[in-house]
N, CA, C and O atoms as a Tripos MOL2 file, in Angstrom:
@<TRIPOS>MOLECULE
protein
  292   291    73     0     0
PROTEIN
NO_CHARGES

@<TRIPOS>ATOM
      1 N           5.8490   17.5770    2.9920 N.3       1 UNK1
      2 CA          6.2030   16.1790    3.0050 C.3       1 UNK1
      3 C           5.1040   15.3680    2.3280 C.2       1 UNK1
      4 O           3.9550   15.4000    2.7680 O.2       1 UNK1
      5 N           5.4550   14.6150    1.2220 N.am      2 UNK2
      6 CA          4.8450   13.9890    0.5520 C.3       2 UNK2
      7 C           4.3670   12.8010    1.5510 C.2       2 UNK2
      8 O           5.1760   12.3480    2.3600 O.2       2 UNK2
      9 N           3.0920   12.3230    1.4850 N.am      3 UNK3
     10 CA          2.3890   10.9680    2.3490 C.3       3 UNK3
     11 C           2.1330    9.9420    1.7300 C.2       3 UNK3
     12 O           1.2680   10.4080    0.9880 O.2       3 UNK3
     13 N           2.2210    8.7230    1.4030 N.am      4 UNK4
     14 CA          1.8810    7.6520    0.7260 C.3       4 UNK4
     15 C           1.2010    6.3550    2.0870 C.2       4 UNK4
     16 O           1.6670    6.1680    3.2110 O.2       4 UNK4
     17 N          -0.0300    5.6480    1.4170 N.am      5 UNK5
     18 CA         -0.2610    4.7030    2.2700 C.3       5 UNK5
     19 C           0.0080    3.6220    1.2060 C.2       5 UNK5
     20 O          -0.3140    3.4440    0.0310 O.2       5 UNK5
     21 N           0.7550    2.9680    2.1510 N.am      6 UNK6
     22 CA          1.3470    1.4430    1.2070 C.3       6 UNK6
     23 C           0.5110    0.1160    2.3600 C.2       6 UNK6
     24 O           0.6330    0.0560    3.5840 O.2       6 UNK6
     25 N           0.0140   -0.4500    1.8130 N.am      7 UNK7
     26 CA         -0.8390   -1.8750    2.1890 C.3       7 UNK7
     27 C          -0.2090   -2.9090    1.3040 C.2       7 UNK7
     28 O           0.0160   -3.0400    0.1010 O.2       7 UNK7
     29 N           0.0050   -3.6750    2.5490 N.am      8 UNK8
     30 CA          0.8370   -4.9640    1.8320 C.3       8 UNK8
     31 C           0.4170   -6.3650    2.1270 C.2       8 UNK8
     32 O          -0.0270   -6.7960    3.1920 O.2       8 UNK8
     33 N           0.6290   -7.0000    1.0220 N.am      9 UNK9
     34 CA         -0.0660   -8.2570    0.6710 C.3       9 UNK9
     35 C           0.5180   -9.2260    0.9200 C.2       9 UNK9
     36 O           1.5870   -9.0470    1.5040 O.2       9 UNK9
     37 N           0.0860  -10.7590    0.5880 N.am     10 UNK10
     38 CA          0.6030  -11.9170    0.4410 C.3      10 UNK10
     39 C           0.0650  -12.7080   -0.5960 C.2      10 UNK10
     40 O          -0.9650  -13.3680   -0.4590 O.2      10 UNK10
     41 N           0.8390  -12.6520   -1.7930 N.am     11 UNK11
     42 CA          0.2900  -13.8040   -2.7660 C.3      11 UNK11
     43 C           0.8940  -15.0810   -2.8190 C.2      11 UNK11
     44 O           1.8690  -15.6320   -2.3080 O.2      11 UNK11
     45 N          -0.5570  -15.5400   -4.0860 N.am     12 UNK12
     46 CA         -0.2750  -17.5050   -3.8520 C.3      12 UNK12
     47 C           1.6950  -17.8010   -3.7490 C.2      12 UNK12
     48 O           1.9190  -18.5980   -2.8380 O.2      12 UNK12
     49 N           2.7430  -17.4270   -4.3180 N.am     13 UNK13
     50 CA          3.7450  -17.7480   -3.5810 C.3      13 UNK13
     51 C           4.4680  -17.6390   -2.9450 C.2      13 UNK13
     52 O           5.6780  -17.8400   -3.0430 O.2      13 UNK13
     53 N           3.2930  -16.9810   -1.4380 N.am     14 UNK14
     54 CA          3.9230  -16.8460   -0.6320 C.3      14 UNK14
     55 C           5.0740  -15.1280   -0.1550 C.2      14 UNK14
     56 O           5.3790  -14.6680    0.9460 O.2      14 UNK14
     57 N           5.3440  -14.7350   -1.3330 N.am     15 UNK15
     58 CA          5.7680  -13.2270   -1.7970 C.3      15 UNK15
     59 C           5.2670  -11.9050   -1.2410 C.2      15 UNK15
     60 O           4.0490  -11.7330   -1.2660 O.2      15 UNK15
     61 N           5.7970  -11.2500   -0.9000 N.am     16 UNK16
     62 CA          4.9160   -9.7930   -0.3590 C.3      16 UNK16
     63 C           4.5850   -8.7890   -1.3820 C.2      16 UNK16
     64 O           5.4950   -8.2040   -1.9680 O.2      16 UNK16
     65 N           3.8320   -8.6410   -1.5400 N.am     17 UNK17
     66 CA          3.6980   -7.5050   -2.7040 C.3      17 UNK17
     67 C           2.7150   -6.2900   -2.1240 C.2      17 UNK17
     68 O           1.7300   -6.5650   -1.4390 O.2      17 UNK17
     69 N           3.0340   -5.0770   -2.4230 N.am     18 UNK18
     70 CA          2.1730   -4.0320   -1.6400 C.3      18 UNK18
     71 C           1.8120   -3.2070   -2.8560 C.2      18 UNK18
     72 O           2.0380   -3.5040   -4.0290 O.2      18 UNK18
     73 N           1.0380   -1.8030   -2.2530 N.am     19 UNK19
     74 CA          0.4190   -1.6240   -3.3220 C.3      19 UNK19
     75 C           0.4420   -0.0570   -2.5560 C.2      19 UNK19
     76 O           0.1870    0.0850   -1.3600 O.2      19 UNK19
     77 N           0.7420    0.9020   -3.3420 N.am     20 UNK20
     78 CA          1.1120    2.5940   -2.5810 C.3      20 UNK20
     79 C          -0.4800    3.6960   -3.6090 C.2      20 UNK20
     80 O          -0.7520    4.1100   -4.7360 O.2      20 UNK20
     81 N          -0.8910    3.6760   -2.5920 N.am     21 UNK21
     82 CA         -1.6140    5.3230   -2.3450 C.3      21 UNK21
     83 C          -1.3630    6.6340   -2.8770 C.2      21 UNK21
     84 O          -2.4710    6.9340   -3.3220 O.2      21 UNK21
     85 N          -0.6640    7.5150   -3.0870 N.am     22 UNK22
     86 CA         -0.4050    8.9000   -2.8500 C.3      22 UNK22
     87 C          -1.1200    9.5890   -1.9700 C.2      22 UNK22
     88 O          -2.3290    9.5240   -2.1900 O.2      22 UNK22
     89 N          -0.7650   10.3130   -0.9270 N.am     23 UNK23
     90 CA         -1.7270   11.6110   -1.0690 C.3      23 UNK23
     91 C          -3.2660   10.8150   -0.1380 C.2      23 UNK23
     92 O          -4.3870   11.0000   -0.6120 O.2      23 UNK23
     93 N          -3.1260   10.1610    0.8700 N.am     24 UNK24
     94 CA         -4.2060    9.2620    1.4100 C.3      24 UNK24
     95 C          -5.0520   10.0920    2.2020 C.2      24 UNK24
     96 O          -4.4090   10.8900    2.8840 O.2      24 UNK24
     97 N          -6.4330   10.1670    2.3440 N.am     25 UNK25
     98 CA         -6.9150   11.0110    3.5790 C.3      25 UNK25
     99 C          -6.2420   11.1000    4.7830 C.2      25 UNK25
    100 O          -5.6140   10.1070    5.1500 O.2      25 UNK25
    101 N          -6.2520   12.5430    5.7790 N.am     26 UNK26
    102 CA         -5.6540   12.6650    6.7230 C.3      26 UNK26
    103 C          -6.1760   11.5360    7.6400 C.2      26 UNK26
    104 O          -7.2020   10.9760    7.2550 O.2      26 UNK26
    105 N          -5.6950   11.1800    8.6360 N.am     27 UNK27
    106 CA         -6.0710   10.3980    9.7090 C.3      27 UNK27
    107 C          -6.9540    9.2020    9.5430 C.2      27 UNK27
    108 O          -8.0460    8.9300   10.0430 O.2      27 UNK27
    109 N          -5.9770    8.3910    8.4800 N.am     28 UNK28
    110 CA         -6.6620    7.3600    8.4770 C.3      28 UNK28
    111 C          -7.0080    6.6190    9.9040 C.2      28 UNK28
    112 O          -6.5070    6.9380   10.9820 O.2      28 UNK28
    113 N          -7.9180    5.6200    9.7060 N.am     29 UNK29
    114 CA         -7.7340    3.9030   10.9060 C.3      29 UNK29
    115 C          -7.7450    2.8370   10.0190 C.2      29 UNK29
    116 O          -7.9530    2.5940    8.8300 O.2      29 UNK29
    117 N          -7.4920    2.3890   10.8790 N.am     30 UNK30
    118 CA         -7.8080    1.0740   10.8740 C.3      30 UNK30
    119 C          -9.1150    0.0780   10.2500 C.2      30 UNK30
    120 O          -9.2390   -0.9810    9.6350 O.2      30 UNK30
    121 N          -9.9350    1.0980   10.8050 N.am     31 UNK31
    122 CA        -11.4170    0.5260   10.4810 C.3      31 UNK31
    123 C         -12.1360    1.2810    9.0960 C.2      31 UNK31
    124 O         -13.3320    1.3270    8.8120 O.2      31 UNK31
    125 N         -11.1180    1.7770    8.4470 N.am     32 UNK32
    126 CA        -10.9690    2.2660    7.3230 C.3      32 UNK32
    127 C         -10.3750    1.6560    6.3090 C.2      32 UNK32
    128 O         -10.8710    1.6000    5.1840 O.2      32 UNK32
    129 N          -9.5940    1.3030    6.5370 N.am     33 UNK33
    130 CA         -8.4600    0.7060    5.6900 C.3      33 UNK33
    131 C          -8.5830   -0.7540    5.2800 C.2      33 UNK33
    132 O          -8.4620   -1.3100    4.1880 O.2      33 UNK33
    133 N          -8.9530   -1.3400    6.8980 N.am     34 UNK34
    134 CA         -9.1640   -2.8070    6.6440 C.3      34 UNK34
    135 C         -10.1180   -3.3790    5.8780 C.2      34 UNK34
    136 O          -9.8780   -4.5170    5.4740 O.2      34 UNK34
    137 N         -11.4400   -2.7240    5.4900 N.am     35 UNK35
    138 CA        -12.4270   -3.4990    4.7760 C.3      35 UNK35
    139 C         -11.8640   -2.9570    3.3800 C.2      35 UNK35
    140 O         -12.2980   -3.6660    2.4720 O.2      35 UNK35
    141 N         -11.0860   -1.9910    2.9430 N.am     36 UNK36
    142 CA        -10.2190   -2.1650    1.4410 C.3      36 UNK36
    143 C          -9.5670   -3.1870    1.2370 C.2      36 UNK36
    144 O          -9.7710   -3.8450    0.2160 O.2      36 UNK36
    145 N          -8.8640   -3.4630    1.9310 N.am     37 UNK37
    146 CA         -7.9420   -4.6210    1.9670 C.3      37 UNK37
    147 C          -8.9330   -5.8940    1.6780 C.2      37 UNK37
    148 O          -9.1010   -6.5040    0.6220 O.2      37 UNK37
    149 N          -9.4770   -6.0750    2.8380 N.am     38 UNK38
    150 CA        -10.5610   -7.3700    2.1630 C.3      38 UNK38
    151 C         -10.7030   -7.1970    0.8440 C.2      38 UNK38
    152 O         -10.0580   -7.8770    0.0460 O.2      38 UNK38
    153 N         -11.2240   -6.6350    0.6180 N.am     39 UNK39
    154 CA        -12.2030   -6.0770   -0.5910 C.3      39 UNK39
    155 C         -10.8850   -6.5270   -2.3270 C.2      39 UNK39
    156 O         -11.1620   -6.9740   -3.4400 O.2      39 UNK39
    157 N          -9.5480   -6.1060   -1.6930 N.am     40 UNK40
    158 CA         -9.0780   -6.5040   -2.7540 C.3      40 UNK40
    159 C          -8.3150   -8.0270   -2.7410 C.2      40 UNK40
    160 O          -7.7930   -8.6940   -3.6350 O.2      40 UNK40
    161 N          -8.4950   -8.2290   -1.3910 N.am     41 UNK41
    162 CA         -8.5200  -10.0190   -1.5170 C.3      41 UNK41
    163 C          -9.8310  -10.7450   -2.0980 C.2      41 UNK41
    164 O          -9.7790  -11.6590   -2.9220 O.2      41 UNK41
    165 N         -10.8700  -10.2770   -1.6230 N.am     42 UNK42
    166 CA        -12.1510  -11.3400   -1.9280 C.3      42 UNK42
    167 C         -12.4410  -11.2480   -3.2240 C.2      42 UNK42
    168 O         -13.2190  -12.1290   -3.5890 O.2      42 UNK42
    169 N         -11.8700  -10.0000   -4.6170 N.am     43 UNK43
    170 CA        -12.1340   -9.5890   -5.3300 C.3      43 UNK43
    171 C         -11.3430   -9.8380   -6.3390 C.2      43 UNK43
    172 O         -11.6210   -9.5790   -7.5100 O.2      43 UNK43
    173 N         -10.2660  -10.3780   -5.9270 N.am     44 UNK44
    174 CA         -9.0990  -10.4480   -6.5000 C.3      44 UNK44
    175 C          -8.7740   -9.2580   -7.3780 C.2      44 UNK44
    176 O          -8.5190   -9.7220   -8.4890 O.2      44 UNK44
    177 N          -8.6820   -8.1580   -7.3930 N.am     45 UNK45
    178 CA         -9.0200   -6.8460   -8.1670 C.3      45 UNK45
    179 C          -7.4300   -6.6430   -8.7350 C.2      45 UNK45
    180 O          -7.3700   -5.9730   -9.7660 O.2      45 UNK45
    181 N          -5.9310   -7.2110   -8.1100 N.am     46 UNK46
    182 CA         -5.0930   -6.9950   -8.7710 C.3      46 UNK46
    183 C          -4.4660   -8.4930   -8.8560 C.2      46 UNK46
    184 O          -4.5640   -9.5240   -8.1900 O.2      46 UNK46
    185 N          -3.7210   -8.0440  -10.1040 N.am     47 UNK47
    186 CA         -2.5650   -9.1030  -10.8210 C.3      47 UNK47
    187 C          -1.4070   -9.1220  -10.4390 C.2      47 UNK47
    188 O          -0.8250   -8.0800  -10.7400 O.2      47 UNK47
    189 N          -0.5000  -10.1910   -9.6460 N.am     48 UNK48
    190 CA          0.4860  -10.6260   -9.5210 C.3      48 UNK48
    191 C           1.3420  -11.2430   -9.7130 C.2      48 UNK48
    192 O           1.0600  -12.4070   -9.4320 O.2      48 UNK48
    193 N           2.9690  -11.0720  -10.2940 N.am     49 UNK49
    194 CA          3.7980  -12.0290  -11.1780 C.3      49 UNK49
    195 C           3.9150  -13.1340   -9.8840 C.2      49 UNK49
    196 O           4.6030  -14.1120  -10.1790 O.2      49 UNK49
    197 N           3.5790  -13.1410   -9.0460 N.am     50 UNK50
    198 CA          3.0290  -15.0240   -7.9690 C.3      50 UNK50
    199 C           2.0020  -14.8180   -8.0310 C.2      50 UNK50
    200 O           1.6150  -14.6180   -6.8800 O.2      50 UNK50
    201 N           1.1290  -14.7160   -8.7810 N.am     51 UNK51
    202 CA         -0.2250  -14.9440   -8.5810 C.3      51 UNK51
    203 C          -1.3690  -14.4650   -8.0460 C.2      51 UNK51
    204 O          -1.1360  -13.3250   -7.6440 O.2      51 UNK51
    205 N          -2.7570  -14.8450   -7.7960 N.am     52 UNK52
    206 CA         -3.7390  -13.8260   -6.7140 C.3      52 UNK52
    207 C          -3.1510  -13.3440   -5.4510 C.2      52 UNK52
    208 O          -2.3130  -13.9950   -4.8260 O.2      52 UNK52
    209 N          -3.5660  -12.2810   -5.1110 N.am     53 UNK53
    210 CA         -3.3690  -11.9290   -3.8330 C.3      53 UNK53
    211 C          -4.1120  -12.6660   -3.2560 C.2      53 UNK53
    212 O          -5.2080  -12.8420   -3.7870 O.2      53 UNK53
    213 N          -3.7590  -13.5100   -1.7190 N.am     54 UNK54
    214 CA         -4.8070  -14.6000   -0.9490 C.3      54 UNK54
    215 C          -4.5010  -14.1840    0.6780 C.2      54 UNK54
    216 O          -4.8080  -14.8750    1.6500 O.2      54 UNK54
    217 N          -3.7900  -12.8210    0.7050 N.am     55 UNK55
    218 CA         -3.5760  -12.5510    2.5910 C.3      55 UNK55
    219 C          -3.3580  -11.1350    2.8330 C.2      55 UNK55
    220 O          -2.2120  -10.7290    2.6390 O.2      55 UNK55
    221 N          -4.2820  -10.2650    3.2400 N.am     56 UNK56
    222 CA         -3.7070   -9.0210    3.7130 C.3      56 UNK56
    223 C          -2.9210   -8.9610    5.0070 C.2      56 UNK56
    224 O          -3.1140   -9.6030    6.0390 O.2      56 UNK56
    225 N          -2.0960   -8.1530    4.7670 N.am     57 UNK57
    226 CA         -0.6260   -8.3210    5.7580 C.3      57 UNK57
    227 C          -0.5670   -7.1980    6.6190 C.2      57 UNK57
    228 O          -0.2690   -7.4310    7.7900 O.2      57 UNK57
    229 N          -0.8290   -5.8250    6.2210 N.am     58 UNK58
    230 CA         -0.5050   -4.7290    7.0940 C.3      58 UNK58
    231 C          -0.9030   -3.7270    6.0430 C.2      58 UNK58
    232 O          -1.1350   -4.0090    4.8670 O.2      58 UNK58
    233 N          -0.9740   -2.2220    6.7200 N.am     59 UNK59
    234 CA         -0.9980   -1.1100    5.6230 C.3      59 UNK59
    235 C           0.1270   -0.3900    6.6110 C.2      59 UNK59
    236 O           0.5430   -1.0860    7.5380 O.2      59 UNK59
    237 N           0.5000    0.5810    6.5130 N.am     60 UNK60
    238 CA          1.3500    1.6730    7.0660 C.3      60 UNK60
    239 C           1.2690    3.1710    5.8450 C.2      60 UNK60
    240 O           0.9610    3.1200    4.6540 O.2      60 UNK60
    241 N           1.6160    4.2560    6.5660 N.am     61 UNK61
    242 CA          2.1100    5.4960    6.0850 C.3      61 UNK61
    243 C           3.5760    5.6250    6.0440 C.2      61 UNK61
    244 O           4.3980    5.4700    6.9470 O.2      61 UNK61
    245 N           3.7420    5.9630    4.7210 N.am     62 UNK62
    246 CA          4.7720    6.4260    4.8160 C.3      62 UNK62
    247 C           5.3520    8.1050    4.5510 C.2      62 UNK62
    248 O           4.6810    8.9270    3.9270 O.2      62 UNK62
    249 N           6.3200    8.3200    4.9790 N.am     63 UNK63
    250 CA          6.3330   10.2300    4.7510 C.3      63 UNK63
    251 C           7.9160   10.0710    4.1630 C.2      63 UNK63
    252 O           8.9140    9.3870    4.3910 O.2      63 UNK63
    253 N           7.4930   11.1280    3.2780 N.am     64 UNK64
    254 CA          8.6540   11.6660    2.3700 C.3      64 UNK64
    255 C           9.5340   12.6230    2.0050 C.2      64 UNK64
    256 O           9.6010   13.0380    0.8480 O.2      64 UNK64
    257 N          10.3950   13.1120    3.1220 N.am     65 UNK65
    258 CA         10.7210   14.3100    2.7140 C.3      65 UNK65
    259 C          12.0860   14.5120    1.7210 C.2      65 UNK65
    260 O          12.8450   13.5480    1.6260 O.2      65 UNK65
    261 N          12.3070   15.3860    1.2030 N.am     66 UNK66
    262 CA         13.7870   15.7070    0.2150 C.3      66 UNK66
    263 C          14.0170   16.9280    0.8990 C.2      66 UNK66
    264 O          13.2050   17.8000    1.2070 O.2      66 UNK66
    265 N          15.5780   16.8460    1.1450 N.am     67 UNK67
    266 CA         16.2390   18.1690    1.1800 C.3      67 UNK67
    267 C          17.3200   18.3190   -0.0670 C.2      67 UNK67
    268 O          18.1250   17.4790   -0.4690 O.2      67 UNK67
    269 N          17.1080   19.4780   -0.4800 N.am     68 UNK68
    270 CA         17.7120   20.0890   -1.7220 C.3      68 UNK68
    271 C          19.2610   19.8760   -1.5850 C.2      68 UNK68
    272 O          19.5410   20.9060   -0.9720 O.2      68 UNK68
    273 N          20.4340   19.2230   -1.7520 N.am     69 UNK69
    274 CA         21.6800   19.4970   -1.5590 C.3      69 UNK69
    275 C          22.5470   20.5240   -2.4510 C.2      69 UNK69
    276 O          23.3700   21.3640   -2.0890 O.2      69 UNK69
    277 N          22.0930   20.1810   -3.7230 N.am     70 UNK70
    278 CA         22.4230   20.8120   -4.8900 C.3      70 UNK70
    279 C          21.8150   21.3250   -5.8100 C.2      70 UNK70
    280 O          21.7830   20.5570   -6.7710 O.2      70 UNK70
    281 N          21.0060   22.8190   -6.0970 N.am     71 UNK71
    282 CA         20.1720   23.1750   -6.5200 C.3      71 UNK71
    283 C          19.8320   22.8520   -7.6520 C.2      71 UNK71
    284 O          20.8600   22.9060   -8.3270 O.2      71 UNK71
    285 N          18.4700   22.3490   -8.6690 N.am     72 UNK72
    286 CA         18.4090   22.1360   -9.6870 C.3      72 UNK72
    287 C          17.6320   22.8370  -10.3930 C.2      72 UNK72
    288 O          16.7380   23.5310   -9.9090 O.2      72 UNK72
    289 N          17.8410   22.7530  -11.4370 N.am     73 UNK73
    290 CA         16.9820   23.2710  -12.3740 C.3      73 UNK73
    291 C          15.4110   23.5680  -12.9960 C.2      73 UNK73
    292 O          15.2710   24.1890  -14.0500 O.2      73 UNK73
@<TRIPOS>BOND
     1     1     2 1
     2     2     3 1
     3     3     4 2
     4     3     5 am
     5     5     6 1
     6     6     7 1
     7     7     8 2
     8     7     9 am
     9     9    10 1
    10    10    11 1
    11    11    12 2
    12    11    13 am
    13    13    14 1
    14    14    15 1
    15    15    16 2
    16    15    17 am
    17    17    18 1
    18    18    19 1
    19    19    20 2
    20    19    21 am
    21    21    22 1
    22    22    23 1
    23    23    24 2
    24    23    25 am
    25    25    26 1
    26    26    27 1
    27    27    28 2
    28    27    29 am
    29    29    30 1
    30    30    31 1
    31    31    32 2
    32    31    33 am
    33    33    34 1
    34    34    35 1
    35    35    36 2
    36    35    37 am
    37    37    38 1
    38    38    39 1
    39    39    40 2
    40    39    41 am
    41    41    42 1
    42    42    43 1
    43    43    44 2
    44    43    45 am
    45    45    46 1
    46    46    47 1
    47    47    48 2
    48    47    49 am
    49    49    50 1
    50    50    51 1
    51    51    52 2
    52    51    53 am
    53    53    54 1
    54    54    55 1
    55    55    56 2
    56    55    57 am
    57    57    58 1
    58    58    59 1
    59    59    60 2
    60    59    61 am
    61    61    62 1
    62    62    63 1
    63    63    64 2
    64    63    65 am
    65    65    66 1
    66    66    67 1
    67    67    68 2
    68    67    69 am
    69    69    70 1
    70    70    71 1
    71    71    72 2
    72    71    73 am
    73    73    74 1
    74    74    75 1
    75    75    76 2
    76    75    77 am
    77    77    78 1
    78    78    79 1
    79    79    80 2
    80    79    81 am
    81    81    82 1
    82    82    83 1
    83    83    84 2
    84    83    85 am
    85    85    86 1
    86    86    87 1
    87    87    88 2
    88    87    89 am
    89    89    90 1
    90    90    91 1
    91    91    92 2
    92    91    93 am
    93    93    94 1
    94    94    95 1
    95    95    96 2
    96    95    97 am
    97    97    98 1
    98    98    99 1
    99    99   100 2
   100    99   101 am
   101   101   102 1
   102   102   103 1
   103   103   104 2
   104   103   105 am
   105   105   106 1
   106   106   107 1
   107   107   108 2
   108   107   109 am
   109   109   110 1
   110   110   111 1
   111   111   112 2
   112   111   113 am
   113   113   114 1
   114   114   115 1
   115   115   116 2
   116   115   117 am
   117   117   118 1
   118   118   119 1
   119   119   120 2
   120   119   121 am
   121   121   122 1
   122   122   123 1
   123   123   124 2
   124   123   125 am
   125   125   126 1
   126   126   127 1
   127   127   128 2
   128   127   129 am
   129   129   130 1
   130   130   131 1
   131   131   132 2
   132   131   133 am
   133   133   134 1
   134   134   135 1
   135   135   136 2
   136   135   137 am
   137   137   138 1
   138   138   139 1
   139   139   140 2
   140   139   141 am
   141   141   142 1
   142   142   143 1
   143   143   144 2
   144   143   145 am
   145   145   146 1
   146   146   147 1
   147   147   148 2
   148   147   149 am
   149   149   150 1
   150   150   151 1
   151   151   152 2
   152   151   153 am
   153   153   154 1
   154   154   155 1
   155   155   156 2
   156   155   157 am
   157   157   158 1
   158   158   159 1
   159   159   160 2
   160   159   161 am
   161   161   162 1
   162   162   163 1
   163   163   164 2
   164   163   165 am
   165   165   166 1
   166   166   167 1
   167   167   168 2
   168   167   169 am
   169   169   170 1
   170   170   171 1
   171   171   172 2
   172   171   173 am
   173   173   174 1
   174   174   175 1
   175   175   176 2
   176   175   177 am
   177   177   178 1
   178   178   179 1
   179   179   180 2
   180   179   181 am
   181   181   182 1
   182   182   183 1
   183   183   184 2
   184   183   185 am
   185   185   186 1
   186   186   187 1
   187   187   188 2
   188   187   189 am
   189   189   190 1
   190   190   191 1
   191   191   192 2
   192   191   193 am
   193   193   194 1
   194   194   195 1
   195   195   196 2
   196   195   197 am
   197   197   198 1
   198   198   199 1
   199   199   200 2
   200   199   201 am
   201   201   202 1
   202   202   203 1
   203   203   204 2
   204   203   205 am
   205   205   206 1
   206   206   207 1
   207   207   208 2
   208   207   209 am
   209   209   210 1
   210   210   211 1
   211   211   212 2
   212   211   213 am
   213   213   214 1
   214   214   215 1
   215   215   216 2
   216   215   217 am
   217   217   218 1
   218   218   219 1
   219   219   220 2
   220   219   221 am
   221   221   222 1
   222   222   223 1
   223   223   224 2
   224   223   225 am
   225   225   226 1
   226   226   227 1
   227   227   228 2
   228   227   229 am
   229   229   230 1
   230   230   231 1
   231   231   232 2
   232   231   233 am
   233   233   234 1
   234   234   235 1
   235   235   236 2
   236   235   237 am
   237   237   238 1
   238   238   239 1
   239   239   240 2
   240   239   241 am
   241   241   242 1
   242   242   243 1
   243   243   244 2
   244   243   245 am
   245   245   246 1
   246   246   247 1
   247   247   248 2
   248   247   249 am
   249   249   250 1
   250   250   251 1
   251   251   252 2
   252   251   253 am
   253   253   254 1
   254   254   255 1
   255   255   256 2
   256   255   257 am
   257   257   258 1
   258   258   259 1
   259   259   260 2
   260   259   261 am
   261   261   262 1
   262   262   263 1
   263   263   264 2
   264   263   265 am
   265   265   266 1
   266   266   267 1
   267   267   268 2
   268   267   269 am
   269   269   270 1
   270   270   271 1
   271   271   272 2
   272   271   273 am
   273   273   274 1
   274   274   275 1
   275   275   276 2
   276   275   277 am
   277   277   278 1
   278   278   279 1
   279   279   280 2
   280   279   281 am
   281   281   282 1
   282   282   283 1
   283   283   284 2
   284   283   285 am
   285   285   286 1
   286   286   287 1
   287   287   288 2
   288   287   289 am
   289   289   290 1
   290   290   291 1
   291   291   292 2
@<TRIPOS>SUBSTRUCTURE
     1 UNK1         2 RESIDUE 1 A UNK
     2 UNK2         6 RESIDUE 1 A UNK
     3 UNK3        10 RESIDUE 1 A UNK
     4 UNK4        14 RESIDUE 1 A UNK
     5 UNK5        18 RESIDUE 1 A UNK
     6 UNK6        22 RESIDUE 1 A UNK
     7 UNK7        26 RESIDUE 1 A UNK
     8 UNK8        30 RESIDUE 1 A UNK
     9 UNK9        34 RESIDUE 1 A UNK
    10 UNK10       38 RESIDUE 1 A UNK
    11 UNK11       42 RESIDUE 1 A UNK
    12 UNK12       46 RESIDUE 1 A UNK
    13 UNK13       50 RESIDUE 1 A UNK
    14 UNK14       54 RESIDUE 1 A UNK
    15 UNK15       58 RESIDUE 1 A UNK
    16 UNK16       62 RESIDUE 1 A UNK
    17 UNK17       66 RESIDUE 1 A UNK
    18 UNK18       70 RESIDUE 1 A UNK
    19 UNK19       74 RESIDUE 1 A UNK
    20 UNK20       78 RESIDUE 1 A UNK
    21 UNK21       82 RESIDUE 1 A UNK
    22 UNK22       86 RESIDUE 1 A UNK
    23 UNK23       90 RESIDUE 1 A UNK
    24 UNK24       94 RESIDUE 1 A UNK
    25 UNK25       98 RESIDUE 1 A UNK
    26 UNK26      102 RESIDUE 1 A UNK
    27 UNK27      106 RESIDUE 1 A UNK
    28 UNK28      110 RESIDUE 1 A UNK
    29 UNK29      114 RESIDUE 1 A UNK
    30 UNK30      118 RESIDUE 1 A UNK
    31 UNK31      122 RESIDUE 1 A UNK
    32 UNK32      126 RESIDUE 1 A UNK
    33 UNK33      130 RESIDUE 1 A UNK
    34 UNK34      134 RESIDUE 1 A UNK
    35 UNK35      138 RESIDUE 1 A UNK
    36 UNK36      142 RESIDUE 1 A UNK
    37 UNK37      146 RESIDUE 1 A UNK
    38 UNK38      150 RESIDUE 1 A UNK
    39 UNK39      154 RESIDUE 1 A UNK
    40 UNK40      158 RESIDUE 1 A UNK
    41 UNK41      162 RESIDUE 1 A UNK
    42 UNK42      166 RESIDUE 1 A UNK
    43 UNK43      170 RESIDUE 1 A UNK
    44 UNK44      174 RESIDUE 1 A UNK
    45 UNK45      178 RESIDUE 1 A UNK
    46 UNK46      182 RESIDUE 1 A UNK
    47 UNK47      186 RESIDUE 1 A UNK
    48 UNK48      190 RESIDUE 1 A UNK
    49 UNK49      194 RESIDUE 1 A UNK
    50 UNK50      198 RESIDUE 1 A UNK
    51 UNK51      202 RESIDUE 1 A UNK
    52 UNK52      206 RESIDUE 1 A UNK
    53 UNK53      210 RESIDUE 1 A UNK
    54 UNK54      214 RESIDUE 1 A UNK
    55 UNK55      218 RESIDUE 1 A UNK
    56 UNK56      222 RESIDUE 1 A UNK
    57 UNK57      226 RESIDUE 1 A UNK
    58 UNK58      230 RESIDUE 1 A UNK
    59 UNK59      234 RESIDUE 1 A UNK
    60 UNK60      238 RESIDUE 1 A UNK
    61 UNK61      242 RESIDUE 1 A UNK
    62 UNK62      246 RESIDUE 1 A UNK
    63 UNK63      250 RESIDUE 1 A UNK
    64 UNK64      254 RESIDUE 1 A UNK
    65 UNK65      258 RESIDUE 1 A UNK
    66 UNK66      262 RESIDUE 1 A UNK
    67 UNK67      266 RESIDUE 1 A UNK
    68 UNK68      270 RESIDUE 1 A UNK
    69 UNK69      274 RESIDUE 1 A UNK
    70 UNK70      278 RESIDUE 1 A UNK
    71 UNK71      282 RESIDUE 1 A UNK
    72 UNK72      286 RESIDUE 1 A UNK
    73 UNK73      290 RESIDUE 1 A UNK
């Protein structure tokens, strides 16, 4: 099962925009995660079609699994 950590934002309008991981260290926290998040608010480190990011909102894991229905190639 594929793992992705997605952390999600709030830019200037107001908009959610998140931002996905692959493949994140096992067992993240909290007290891990959260000073990234700062870090790409105070830094403004990404570009948004609304603008700076100005609010970290949450992170979560997400898990991915596929089951094969129809075999491919």
């Amino acid at each position: 099962m594929a793992q992705i950590l997605e952390m999600s934002f709030q830019n200037e309008s107001g908009r959610t925009t998140r931002i996905q991981i692959p493949d994140p260290k096992e067992n993240l926290t909290p007290q891990e995660i959260q000073p990234v998040m700062d870090l790409v608010v105070s830094r403004n480190l990404f570009a948004t079609s609304g603008g700076d990011i100005v609010k970290a909102l949450g992170a979560r894991i997400l898990i991915r699994d596929a089951v094969e229905i129809i075999p491919g190639e």
